[in-house]
N, C-alpha and C positions, 0 to 999 in steps of 0.2 A: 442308271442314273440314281444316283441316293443324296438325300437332302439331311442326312443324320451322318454324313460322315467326319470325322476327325480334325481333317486339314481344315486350316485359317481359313477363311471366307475374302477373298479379295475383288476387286472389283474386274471384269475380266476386258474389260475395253482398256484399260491403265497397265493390266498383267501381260497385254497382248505387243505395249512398245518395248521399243530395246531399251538398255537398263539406265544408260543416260538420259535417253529422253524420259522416260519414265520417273527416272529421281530427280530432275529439274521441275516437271508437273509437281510430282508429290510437294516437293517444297513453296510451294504455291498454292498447296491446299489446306485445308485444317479441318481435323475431324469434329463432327456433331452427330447431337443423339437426336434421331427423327421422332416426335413424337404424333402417336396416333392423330390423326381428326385436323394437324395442323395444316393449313392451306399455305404452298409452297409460289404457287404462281397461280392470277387469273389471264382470263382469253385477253387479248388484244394491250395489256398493257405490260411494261418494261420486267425482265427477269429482274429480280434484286442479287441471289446469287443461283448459281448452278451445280448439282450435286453429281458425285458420284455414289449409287448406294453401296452398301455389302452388307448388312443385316438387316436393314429395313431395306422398304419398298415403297414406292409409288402408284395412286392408280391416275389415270387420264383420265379428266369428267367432262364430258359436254354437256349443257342446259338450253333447254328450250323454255320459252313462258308458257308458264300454267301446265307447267310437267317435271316429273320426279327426273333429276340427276340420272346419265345413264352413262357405267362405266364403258372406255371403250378400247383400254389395255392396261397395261401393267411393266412399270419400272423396275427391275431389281438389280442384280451383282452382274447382270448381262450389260447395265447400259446406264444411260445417265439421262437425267434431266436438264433440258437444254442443249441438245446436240442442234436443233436449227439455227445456232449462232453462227455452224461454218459456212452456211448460207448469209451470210453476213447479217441474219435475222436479229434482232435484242427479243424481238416481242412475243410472249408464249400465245402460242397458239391454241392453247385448253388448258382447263383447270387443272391443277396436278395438288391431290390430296394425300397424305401419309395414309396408309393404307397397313401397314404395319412396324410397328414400333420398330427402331435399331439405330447400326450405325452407317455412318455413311461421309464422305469427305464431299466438303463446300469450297467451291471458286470462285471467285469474283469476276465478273465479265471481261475487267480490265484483264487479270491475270489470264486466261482461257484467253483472250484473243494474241496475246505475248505470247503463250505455249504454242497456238496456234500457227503461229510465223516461225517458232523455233524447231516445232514439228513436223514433219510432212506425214510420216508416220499415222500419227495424231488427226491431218485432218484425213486421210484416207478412213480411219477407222471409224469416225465419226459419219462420213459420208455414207458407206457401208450400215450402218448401225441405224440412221436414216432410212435408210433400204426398208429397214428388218421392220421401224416400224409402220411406212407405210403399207408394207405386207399385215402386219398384225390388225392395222385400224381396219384393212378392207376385207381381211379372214373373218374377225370378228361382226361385220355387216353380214355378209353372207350369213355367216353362221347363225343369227339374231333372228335373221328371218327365215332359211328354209330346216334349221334343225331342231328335233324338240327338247324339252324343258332340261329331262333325268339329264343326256349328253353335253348337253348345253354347262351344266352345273358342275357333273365331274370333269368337266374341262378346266373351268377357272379355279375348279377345288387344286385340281395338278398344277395349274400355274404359278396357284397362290403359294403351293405347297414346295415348288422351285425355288422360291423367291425368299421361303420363309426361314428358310434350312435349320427345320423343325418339323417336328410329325403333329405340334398340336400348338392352334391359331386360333387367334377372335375375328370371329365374322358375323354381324348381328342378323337378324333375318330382314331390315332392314335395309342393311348393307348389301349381301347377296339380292335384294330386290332391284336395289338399285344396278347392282350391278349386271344382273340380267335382262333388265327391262321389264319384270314382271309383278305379279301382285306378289303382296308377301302368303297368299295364301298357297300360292304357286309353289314358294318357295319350300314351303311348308310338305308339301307334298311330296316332292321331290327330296328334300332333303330327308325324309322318313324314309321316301324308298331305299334310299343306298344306307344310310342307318339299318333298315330290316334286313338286307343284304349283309349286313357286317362290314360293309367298307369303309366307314366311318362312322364316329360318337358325335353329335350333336347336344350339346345342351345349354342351353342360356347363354347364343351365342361362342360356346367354347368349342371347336371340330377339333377333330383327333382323326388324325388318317391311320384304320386301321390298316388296310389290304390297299398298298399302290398299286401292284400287279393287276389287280380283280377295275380298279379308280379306270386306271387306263386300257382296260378292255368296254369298261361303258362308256367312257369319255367319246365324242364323234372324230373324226378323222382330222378336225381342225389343229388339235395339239400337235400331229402328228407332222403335219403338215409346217408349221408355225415351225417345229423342232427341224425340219431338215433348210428352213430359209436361212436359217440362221448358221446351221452350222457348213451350208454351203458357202456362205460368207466369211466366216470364221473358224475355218476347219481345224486352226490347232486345239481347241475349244472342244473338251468333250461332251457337254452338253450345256442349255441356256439355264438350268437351275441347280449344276452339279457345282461342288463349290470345289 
């Protein structure tokens, strides 16, 4: 799986219909540039629209009061923002924050529930895609709590790294706090270690994945795991961050 290779970046849930349905959606969509930090949907109220990404990403935030934001997956070219609509859902379910800058194609509720009836396709895949991330939300629990910090981190480092199709990303030490669940001093620690390892640069926020091979031999068996749900659902699909 390589995140630096060549070919176009497409969105792989959209790449995955036949080519009519596929160019009838497209035409329903229109591309936008995700920018970092921007908040796309909160919990409990109305999507405005719904994205498909391919260069940028999304992460999933839940909030508790009187506690820091904790991530609890990640959007990218594998899937889309607002697939609960095929559940005839409108309403998001968690926060969804731009997580990394790019591009990505936006649909409007009305148009998605039109694709929806013209596709069958479309909602199978959606459904499916569903699957993956209730699998991810309840990997990621497990994961939180019974594995430790280093694994824990080269895990979302590969995720992120999926997502980013790029070897070098902003992630602040507040950011990976939040999105581990831990102190930033945690993060601190951990993120030195695989830096003294060589398998990634760290600094002011900027990671540079040196060594993916060496990433995915500390990372805990969650990636590994996360990677075959998906692509037993989506077998044409060579993998969830190859573009």
């Amino acid at each position: 799986m390589s995140s630096t290779a060549s070919a176009p970046v497409v969105n792989r849930l959209l790449d995955g219909l036949p080519r009519a349905e596929r160019n009838r959606l497209l035409q329903r969509c229109e591309p936008v540039h995700l920018v970092f930090g921007s908040v796309l949907c909160e919990p409990d109220r109305p999507f405005r629209h719904l994205y498909f990404p391919l260069t940028g990403f999304i992460s999933m935030i839940t909030t508790l009061e009187g506690h820091q934001p904790l991530e609890l997956g990640l959007i990218g070219n594998e899937g889309m923002l607002g697939a609960t609509l095929v559940l005839d859902i409108n309403a998001a379910p968690i926060r969804a924050v731009v997580q990394g800058t790019g591009s990505a194609l936006r649909i409007s509720l009305g148009s998605l529930r039109q694709a929806l009836c013209d596709s069958p396709r479309l909602c199978r895949s959606l459904r499916r895609y569903l699957y993956v991330l209730m699998v991810q939300l309840a990997q990621n629990a497990a994961c939180g709590h019974f594995h430790e910090l280093e694994p824990r981190l080269a895990r979302w480092l590969l995720m992120t790294h999926d997502r980013a199709h790029a070897d070098h990303f902003h992630l602040t030490h507040e950011f990976l706090s939040d999105m581990l669940g831990v102190r930033r001093s945690g993060v601190t620690i951990a993120a030195g270690a695989l830096q003294q390892r060589r398998l990634i640069r760290y600094s002011r926020g900027e990671i540079t994945i040196l060594d993916r091979r060496g990433l995915e031999a500390t990372a805990c068996g969650c990636y590994d795991a996360m990677l075959e749900d998906y692509l037993r659902l989506f077998p044409a699909h060579d993998a969830v961050g190859a573009n």
